[in-house]
N, C-alpha and C positions, 0 to 999 in steps of 0.2 A: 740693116733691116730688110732685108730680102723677105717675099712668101711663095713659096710653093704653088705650083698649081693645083697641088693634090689640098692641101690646106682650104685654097679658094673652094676647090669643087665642094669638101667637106665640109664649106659654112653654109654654101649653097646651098644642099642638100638638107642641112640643122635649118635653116630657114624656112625652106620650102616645106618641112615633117612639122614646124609651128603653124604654118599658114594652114596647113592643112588641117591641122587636130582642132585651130582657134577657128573654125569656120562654123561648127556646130552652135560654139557658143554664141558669134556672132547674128546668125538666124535667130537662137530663140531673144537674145535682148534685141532684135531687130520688133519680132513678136511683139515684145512685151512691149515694149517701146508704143507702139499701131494699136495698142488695148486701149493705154494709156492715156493713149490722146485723140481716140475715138470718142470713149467715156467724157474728156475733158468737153468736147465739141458736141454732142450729144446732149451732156447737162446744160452747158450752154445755151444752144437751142432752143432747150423745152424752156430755161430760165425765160428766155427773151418772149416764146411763144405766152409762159403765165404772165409775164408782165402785160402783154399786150392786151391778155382776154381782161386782167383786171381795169384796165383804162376802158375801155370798151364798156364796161358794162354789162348784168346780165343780158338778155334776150328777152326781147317781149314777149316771146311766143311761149317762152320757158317757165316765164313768171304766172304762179296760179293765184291768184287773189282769193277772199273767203267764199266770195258768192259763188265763184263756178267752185270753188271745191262743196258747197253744201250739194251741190245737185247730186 
């Protein structure tokens, strides 16, 4: 079982025409990938942010009672 060099170069070459063509796709599932889990971390976030404003409670300032609304 001998190989050539001309063989090697040849794989070399098949290798390097895949690396090259799979590069495209790599980027955009890279892309998609970074949407994904911005979104994930994002909803997160605001979850954590609504939970907190609901513990908290309204805002005094926010709350209108009847008397100041009659005026």
């Amino acid at each position: 079982m001998t190989c050539s060099c001309e063989n090697i170069e040849w794989e070399k070459r098949v290798n390097m025409t895949n690396y090259e063509h799979s590069k495209k796709a790599r980027r955009v599932a890279s892309l998609v990938y970074l949407i994904i889990m911005s979104f994930i971390f994002i909803g997160t976030y605001l979850s954590n942010e609504e939970k907190a404003a609901a513990k908290k409670g309204p805002d005094p300032k926010e709350v209108v009672t009847f008397s100041q609304n009659a005026e």
